[in-house]
VOBA-1610 file (N, C-alpha, C; in pm, whole numbers, padded with zeros to 5 digits, always signed):
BEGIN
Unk+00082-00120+00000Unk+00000+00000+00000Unk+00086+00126+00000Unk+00218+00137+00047Unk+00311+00238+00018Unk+00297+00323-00169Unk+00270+00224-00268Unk+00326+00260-00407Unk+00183+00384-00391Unk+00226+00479-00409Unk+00099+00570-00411Unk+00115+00650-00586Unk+00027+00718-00582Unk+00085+00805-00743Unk+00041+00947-00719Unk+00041+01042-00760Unk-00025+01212-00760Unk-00190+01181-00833Unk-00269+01258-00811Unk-00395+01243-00840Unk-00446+01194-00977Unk-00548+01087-00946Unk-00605+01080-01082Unk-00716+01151-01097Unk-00710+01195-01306Unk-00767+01321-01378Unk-00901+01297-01279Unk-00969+01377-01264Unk-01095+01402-01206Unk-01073+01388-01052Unk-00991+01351-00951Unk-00991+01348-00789Unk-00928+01394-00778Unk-00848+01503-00832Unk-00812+01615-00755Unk-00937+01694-00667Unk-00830+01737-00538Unk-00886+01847-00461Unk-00814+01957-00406Unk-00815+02065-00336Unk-00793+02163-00331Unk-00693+02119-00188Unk-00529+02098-00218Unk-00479+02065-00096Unk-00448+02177-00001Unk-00446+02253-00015Unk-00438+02388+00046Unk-00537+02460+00161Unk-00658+02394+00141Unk-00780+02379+00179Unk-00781+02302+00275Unk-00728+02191+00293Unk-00730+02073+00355Unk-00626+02115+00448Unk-00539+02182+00406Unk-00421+02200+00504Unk-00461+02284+00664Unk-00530+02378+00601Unk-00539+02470+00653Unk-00708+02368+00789Unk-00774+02281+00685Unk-00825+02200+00745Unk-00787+02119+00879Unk-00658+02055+00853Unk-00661+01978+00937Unk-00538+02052+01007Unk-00492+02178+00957Unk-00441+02241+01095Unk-00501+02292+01187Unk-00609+02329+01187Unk-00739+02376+01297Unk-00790+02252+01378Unk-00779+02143+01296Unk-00856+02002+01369Unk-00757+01892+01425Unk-00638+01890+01371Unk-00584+01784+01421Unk-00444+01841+01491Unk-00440+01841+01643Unk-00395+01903+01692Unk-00199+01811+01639Unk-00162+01760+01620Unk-00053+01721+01561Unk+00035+01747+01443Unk-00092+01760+01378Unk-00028+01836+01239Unk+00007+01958+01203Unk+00071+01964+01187Unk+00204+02065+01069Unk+00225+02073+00928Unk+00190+02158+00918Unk+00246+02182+00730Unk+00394+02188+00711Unk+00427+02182+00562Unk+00312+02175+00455Unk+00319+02055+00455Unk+00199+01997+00335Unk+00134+01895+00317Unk+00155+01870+00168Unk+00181+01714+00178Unk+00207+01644+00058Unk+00121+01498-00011Unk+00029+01526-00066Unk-00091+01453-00096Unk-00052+01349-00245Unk-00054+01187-00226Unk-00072+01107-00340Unk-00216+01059-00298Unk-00214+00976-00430Unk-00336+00895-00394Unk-00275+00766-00448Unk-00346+00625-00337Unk-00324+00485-00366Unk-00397+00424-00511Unk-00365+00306-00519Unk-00390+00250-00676Unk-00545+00218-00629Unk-00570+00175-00519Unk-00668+00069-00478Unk-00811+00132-00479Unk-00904+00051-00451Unk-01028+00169-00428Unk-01103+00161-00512Unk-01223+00106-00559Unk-01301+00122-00644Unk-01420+00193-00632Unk-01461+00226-00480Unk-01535+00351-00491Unk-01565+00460-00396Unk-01430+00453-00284Unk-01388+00573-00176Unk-01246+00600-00227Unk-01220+00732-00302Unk-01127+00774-00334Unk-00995+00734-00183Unk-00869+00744-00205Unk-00831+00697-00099Unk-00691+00767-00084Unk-00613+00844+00002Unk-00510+00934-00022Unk-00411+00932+00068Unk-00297+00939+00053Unk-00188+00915+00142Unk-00156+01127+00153Unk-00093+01115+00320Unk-00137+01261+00386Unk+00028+01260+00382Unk+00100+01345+00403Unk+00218+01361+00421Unk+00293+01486+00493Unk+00318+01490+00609Unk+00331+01630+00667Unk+00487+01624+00714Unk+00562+01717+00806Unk+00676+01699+00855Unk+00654+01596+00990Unk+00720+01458+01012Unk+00691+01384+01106Unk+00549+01339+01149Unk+00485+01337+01018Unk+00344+01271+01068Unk+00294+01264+00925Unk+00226+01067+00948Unk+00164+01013+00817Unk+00016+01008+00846Unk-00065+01024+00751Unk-00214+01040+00717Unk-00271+00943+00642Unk-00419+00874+00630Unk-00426+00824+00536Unk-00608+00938+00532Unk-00615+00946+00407Unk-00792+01041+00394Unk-00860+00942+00278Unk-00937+00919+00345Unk-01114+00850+00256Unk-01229+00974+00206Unk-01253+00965+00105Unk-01333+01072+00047Unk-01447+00984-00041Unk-01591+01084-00003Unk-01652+01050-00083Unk-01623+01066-00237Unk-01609+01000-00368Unk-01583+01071-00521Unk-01696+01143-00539Unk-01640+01255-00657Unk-01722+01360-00661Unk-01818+01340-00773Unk-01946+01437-00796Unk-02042+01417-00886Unk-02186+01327-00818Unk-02303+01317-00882Unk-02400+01299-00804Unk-02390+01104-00765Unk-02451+01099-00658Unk-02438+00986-00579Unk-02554+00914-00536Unk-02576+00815-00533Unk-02685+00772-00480Unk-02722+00768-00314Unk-02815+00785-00247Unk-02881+00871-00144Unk-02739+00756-00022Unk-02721+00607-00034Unk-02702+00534+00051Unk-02585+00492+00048Unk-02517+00528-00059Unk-02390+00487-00168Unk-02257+00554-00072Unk-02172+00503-00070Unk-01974+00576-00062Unk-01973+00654+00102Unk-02069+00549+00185Unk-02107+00568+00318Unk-01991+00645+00420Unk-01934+00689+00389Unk-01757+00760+00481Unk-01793+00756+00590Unk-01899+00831+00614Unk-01956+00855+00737Unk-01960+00699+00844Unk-02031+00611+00779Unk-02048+00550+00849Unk-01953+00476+00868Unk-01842+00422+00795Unk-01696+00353+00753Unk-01669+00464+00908Unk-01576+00597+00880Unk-01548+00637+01071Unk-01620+00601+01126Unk-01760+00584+01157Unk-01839+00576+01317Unk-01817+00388+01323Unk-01800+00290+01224Unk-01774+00149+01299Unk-01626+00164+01372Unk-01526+00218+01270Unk-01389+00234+01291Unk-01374+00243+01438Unk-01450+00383+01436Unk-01419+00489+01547Unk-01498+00362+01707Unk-01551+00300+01695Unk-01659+00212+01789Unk-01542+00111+01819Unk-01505+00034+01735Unk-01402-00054+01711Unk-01278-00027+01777Unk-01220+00110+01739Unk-01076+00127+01832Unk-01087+00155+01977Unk-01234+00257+02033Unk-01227+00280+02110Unk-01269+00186+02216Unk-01362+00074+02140Unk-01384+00001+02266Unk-01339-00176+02253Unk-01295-00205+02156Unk-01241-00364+02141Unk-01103-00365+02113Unk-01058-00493+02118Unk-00890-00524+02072Unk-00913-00545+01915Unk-01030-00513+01834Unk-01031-00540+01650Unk-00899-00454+01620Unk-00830-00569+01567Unk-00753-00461+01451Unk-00800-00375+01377Unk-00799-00242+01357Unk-00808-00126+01312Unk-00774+00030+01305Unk-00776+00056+01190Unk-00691+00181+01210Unk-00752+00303+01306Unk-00682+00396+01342Unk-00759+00437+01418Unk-00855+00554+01320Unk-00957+00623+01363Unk-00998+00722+01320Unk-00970+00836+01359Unk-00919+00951+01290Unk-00895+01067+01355Unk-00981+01200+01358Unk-01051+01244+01244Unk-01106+01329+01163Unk-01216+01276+01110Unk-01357+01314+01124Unk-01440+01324+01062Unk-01480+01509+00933Unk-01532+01524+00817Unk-01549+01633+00774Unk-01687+01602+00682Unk-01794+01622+00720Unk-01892+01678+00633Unk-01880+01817+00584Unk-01828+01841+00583Unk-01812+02013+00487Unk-01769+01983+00364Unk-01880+01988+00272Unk-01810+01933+00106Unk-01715+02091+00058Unk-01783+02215+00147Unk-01692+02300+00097Unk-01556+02278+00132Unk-01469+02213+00197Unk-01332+02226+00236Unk-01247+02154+00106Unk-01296+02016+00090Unk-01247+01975-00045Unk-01354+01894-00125Unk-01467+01978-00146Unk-01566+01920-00257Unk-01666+01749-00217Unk-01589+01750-00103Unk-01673+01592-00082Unk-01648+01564+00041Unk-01730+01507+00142Unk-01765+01434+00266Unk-01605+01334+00294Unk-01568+01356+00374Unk-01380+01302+00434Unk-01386+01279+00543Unk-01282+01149+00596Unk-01249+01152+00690Unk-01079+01080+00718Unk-01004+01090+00790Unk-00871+01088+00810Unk-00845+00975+00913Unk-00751+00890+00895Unk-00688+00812+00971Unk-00572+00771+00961Unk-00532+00723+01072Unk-00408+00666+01122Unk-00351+00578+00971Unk-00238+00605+00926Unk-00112+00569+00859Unk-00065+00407+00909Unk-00099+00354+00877Unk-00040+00203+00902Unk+00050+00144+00803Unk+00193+00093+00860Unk+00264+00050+00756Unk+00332-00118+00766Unk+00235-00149+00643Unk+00207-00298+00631Unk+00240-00401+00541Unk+00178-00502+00484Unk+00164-00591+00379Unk+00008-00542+00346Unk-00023-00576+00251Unk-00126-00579+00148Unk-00089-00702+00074Unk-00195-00836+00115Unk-00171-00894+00020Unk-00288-00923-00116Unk-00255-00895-00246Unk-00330-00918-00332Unk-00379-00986-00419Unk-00334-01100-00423Unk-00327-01204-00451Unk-00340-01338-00373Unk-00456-01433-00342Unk-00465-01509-00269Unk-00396-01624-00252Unk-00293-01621-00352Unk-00235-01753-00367Unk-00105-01710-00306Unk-00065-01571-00257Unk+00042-01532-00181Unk+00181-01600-00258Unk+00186-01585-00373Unk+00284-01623-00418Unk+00443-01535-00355Unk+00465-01419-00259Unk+00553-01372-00247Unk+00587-01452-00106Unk+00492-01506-00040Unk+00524-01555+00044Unk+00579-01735+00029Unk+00706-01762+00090Unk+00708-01901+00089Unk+00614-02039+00138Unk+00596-02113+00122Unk+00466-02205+00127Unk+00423-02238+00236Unk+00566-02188+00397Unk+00499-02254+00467Unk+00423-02133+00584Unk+00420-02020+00492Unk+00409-01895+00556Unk+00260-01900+00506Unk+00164-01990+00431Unk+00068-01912+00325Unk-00055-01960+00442Unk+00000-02103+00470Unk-00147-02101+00579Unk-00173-02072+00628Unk-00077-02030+00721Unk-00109-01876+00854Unk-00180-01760+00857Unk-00151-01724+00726Unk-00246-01616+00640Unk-00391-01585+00666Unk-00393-01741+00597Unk-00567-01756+00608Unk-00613-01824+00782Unk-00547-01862+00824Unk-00555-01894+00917Unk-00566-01741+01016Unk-00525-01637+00999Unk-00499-01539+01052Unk-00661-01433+01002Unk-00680-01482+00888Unk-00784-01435+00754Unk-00935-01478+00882Unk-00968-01619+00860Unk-01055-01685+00931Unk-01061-01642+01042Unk-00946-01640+01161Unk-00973-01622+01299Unk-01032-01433+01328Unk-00994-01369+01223Unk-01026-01235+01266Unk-01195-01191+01206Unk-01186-01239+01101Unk-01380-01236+01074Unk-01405-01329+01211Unk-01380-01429+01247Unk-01483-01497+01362Unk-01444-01340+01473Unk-01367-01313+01498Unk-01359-01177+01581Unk-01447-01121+01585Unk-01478-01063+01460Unk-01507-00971+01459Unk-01700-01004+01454Unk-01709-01088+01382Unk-01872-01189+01465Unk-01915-01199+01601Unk-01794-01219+01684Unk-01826-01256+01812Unk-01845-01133+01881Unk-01831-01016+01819Unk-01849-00901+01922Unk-01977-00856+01959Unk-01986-00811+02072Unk-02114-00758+02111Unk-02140-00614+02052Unk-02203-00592+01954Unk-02235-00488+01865Unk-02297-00354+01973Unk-02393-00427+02001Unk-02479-00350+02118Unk-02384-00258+02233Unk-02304-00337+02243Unk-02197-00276+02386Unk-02117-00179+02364Unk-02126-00187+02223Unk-01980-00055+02187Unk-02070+00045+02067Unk-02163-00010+02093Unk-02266+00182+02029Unk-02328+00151+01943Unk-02347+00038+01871Unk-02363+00001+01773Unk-02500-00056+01727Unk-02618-00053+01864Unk-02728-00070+01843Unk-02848-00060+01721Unk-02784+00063+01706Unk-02857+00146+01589Unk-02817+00125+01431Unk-02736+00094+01393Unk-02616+00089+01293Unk-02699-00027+01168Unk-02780-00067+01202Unk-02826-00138+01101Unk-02960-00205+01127Unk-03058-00268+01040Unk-03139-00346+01108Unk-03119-00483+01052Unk-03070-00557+01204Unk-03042-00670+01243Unk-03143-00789+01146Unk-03231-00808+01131Unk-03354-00870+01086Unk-03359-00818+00907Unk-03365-00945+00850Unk-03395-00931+00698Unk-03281-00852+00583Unk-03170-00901+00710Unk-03090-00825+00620Unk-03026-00914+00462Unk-03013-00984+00456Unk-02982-01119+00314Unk-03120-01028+00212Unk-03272-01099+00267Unk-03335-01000+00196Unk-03358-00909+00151Unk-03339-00799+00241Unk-03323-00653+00203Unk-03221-00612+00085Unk-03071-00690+00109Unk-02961-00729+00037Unk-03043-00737-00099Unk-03071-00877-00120Unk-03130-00921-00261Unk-03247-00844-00320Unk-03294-00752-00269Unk-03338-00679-00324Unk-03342-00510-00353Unk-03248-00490-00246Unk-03147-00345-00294Unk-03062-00409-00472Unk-02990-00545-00427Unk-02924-00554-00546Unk-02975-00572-00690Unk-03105-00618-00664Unk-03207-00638-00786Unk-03265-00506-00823Unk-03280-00398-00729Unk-03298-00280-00802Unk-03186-00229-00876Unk-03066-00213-00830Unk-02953-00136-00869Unk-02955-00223-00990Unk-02935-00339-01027Unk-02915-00398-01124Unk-03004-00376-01268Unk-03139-00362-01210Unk-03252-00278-01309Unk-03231-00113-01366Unk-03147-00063-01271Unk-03075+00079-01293Unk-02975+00087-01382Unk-02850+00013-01343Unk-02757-00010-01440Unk-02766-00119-01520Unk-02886-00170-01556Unk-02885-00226-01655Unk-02914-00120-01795Unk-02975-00027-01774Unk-02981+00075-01832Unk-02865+00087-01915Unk-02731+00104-01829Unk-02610+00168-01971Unk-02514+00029-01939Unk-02519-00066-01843Unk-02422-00131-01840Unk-02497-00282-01938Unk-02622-00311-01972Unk-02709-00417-02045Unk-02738-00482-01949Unk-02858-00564-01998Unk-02936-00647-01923Unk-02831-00845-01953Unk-02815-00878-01794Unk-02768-01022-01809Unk-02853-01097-01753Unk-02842-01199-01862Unk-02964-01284-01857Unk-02907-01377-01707Unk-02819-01433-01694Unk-02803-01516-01505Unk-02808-01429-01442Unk-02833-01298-01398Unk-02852-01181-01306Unk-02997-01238-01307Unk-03079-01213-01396Unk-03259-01206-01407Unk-03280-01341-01333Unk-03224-01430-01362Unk-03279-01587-01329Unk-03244-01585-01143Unk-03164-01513-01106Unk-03130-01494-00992Unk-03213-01432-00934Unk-03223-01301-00981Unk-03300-01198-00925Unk-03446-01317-00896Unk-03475-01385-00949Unk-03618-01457-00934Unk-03590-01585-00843Unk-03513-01620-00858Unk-03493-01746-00794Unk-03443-01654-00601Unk-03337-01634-00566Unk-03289-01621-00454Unk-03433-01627-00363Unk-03510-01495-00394Unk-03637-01480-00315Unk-03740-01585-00263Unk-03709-01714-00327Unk-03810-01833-00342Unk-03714-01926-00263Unk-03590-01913-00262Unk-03496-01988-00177Unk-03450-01962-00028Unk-03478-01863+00016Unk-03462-01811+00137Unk-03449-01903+00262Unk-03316-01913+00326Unk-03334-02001+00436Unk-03469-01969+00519Unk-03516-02045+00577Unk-03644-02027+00707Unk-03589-01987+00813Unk-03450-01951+00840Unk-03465-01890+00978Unk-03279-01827+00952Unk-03274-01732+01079Unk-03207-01627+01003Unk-03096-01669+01125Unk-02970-01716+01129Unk-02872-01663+01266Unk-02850-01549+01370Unk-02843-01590+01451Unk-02847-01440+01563Unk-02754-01322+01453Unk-02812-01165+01452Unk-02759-01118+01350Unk-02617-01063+01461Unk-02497-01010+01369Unk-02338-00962+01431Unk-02325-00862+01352Unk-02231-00797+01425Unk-02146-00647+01313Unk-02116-00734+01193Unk-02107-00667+01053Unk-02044-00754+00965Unk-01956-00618+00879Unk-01861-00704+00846Unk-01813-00591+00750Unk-01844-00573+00601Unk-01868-00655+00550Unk-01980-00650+00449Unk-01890-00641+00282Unk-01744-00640+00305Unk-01674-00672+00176Unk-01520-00727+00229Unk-01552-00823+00346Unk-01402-00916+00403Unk-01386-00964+00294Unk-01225-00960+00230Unk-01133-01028+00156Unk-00990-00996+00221Unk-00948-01076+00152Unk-00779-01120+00207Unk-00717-00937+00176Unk-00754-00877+00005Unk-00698-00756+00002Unk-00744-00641+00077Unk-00846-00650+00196Unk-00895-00518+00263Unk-00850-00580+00378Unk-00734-00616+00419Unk-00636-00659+00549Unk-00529-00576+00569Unk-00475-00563+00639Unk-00320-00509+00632Unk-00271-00621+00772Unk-00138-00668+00697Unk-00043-00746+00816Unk+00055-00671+00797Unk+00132-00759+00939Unk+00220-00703+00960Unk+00385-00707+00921Unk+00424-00597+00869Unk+00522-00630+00765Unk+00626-00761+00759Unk+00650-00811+00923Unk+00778-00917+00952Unk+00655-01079+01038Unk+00524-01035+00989Unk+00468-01160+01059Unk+00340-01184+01004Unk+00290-01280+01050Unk+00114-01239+00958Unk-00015-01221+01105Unk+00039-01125+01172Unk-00051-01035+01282Unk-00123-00929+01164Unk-00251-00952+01201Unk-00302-00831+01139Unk-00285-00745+01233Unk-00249-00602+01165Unk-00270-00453+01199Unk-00396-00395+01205Unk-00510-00418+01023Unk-00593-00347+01096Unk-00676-00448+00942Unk-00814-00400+00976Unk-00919-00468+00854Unk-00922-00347+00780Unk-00983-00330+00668Unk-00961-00177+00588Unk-01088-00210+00514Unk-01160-00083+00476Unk-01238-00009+00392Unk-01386-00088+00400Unk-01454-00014+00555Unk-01565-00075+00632Unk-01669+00022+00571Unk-01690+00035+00452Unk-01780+00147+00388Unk-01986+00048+00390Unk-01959-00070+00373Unk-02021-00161+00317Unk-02121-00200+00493Unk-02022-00208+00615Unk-02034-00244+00703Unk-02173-00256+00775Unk-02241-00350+00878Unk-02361-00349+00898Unk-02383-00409+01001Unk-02494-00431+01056Unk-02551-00503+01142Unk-02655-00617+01059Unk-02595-00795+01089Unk-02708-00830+01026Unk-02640-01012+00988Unk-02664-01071+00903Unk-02647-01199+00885Unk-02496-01286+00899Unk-02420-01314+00970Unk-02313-01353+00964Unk-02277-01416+00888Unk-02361-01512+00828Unk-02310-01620+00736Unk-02278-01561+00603Unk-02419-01408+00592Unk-02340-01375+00474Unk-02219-01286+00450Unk-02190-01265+00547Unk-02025-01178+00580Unk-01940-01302+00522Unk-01945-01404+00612Unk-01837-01550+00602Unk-01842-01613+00468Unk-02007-01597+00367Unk-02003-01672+00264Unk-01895-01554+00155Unk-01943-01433+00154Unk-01879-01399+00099Unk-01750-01367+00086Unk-01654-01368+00190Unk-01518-01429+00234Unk-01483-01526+00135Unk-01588-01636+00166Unk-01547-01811+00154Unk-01539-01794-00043Unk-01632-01707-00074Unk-01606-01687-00295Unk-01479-01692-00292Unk-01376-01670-00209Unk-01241-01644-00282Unk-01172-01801-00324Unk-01269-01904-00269Unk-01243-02051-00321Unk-01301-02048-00441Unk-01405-02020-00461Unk-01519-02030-00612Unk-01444-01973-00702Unk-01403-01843-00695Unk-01373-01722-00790Unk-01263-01747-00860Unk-01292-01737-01049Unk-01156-01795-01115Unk-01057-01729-01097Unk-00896-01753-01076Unk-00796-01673-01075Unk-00799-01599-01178Unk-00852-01599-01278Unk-00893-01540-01427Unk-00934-01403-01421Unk-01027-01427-01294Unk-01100-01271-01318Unk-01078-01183-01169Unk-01191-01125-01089Unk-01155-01126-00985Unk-01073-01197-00905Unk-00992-01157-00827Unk-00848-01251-00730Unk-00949-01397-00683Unk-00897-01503-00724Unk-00995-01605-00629Unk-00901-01727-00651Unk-00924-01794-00573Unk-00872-01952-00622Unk-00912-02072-00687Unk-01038-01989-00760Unk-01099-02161-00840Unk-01041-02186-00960Unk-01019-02323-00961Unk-00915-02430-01072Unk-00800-02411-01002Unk-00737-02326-00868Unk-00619-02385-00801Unk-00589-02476-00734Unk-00529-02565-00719Unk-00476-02673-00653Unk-00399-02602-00485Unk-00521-02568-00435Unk-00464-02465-00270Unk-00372-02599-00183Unk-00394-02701-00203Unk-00305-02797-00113Unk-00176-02819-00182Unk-00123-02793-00307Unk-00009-02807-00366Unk+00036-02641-00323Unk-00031-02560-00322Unk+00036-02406-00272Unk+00039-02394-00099Unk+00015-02489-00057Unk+00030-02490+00114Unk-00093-02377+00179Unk-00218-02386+00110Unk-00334-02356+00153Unk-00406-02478+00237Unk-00521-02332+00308Unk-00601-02501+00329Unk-00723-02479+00225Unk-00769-02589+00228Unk-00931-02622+00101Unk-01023-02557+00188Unk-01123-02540+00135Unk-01264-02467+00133Unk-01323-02561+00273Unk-01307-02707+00252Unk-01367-02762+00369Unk-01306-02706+00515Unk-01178-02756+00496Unk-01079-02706+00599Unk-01124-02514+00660Unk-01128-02458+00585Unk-01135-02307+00597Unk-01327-02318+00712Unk-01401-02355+00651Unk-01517-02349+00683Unk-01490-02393+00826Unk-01438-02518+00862Unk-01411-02576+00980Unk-01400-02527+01052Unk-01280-02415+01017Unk-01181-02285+01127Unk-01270-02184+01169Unk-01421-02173+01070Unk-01511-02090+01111Unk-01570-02129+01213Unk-01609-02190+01188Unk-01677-02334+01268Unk-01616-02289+01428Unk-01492-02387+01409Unk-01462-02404+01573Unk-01429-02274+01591Unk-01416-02163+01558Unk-01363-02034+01617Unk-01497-01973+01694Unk-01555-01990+01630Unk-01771-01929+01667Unk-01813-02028+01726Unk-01773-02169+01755Unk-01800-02316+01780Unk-01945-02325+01759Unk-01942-02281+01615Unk-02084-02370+01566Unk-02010-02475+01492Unk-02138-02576+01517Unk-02118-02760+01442Unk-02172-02776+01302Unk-02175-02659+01248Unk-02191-02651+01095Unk-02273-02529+01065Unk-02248-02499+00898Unk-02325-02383+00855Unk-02438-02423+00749Unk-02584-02424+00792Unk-02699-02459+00754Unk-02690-02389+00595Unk-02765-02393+00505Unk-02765-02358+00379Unk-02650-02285+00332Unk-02521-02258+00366Unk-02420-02263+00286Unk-02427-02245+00144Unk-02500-02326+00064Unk-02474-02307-00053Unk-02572-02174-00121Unk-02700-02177-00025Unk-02759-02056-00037Unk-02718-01893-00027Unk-02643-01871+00064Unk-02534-01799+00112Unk-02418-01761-00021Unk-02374-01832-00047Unk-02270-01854-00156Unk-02331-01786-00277Unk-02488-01844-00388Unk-02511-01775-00450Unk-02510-01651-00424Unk-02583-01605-00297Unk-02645-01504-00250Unk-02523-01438-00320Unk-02389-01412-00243Unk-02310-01383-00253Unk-02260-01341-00363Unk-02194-01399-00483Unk-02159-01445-00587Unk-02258-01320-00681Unk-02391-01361-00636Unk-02460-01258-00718Unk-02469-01104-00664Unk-02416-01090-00518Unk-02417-00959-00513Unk-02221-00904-00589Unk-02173-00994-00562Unk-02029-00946-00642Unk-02047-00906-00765Unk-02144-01002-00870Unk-02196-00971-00985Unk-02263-00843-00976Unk-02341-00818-00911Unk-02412-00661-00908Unk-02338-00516-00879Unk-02215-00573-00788Unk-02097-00492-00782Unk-02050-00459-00909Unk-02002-00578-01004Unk-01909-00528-01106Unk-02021-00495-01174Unk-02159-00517-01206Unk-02241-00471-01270Unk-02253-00313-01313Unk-02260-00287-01118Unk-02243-00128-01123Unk-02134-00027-01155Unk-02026-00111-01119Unk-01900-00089-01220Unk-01903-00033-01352Unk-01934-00126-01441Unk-01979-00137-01551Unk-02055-00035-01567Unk-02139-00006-01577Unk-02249+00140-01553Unk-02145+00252-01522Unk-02088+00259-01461Unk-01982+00360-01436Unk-01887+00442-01554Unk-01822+00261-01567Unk-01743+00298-01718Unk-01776+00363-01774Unk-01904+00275-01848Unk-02008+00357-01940Unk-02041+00482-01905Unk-02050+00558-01822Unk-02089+00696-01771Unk-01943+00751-01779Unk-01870+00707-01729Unk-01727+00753-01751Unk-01696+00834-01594Unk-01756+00810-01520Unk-01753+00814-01352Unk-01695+00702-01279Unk-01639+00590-01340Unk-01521+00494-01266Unk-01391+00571-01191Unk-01371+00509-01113Unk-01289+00544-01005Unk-01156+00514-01029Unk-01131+00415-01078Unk-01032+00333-01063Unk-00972+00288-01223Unk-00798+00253-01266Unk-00800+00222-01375Unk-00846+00068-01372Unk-00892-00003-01289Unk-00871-00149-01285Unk-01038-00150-01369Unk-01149-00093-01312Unk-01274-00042-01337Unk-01344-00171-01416Unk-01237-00121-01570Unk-01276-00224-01722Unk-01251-00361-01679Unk-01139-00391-01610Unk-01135-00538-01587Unk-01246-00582-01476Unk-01289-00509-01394Unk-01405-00562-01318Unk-01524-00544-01364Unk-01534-00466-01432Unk-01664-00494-01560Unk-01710-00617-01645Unk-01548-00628-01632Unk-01578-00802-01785Unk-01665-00880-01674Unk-01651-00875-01564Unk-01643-01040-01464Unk-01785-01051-01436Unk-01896-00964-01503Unk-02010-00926-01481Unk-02054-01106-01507Unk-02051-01139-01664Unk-02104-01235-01688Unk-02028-01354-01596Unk-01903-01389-01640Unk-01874-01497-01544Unk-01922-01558-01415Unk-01927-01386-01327Unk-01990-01437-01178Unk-02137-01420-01187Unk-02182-01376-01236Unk-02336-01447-01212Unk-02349-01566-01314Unk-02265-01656-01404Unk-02282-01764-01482Unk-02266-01874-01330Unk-02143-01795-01215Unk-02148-01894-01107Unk-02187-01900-01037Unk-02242-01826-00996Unk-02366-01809-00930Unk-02487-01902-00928Unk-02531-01856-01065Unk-02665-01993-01125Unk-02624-02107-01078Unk-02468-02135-01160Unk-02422-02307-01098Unk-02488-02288-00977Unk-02413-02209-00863Unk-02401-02281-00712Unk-02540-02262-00681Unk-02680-02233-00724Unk-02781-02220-00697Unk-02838-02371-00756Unk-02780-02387-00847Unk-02776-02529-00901Unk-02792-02658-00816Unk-02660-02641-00745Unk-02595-02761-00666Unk-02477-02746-00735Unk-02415-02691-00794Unk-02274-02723-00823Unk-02170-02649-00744
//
């Protein structure tokens, strides 16, 4: 996460503004100020702070019109901010909140500089083989963490509604998908989904937990000489509500072809000193010490098809020419693929 670059065309903001910002608010800082922005990020602009003896990292809403519920900042600080102050979760800290779009054009907030690993690739090829299981092993034990917390105790009562959240899910995503089907086209395994999930619905829902709502291996940071996580990253998504579907969607990074989005399906994870999908589930298992996870495979589509509705909206973006990110086009293609796998795993496959 160090490789940063100077702004991309359209996210510039007014650093001067900001300076003068967070010299009034953050009693530590000192000018002047030296602003890149990271590669990563597909839809909270994301910026490395740079002052004399003190590192920054700033989350910004992107600019131009937004949808009412969309590029949540706000709420990304208030789990953060709940999280450092009252549990041992790895996380960065929060420093700065700014709703004033006049200071730099969009809703911000500032945190703690952590200097880490990012790994991006699940097959951890930089790491030697016998370093890779720990990983996930490290991966698994901190989502069960972060499940097991008492939401309620550290402020968090309010933060979501606990009840119907999978549903609510599948059908926020079935609208957005009717939206950007508009400029991004209509896919035909999206539609068959959109109809089917609703008719499949487990009958009864798990006690609901905080969830973070886009856990993967690349929104981690470890620690540069060990695999301790430092902190979980980019809680924009975050909620109160179904655990399993926090964990199923984790668990896609077995399904997902190395082809498209980062995933490991068609890898051989026991010849790379992984553990398998069974094994991984297990670690969920005994960490939460539940004796298995009831519809699983329901979960999984679920899943699968909201990733699809992700790159969907992606896609829509492009096309508008409001993408964030240069990666954007390649998460666009994966539209069809992941909802083609989707159908499977709704299948039985």
């Amino acid at each position: 996460m160090s490789l940063t670059h100077e702004f991309r065309p359209g996210l510039e903001f007014d650093v001067v503004a900001l300076e003068r910002h967070l010299g009034a608010h953050l009693p530590a800082f000192k000018g002047p100020l030296r602003v890149t922005q990271f590669p990563g990020g597909q839809s909270n602009p994301t910026y490395r702070l740079e002052g004399p003896g003190v590192n920054y990292v700033l989350r910004r809403k992107p600019p131009g019109t937004l949808l009412p519920s969309a590029h949540a900042i706000e709420r990304e600080f208030r789990v953060m901010q709940a999280l450092a102050t009252h549990t041992q979760f790895p996380v960065a800290q929060p420093l700065l909140l700014c709703e004033d779009v006049a200071v730099i054009g969009t809703a911000f907030y500032v945190m703690q500089y952590m200097e880490g690993r990012v790994f991006w690739d699940p097959c951890l090829p930089e790491l030697p083989r016998e370093q890779r299981r720990p990983v996930f092993a490290a991966m698994v034990q901190t989502l069960a963490q972060l499940h097991s917390i008492d939401y309620r105790a550290i402020g968090l009562a309010d933060f979501g509604r606990p009840e119907g959240y999978v549903a609510r899910q599948i059908a926020r995503w079935s609208k957005q998908y009717t939206v950007d089907a508009q400029t991004a086209g209509a896919v035909p395994d999206m539609e068959r989904l959109i109809d089917w999930l609703p008719r499949h619905a487990p009958a009864e829902e798990p006690a609901p937990t905080l969830l973070h709502g886009d856990y993967r291996l690349d929104n981690m940071m470890f620690d540069p000489h060990s695999v301790r996580v430092l902190g979980v990253l980019d809680w924009e998504l975050s909620t109160i509500g179904d655990p399993l579907a926090d964990f199923a969607y984790n668990l896609m990074i077995y399904r997902i072809s190395s082809d498209g989005v980062r995933g490991l399906g068609g890898v051989d994870v026991k010849a790379i000193g992984l553990p398998d999908e069974r094994e991984y589930i297990e670690a969920y298992c005994a960490h939460r010490g539940l004796s298995g996870l009831p519809d699983l495979h329901y979960y999984l589509t679920y899943c699968l098809f909201r990733l699809a509705g992700i790159c969907h909206g992606i896609a829509g973006r492009v096309q508008r020419g409001t993408a964030v990110s240069p990666q954007a086009k390649k998460y666009a293609a994966q539209v069809g693929p992941l909802s083609a796998l989707a159908w499977r795993t709704a299948q039985g496959d």
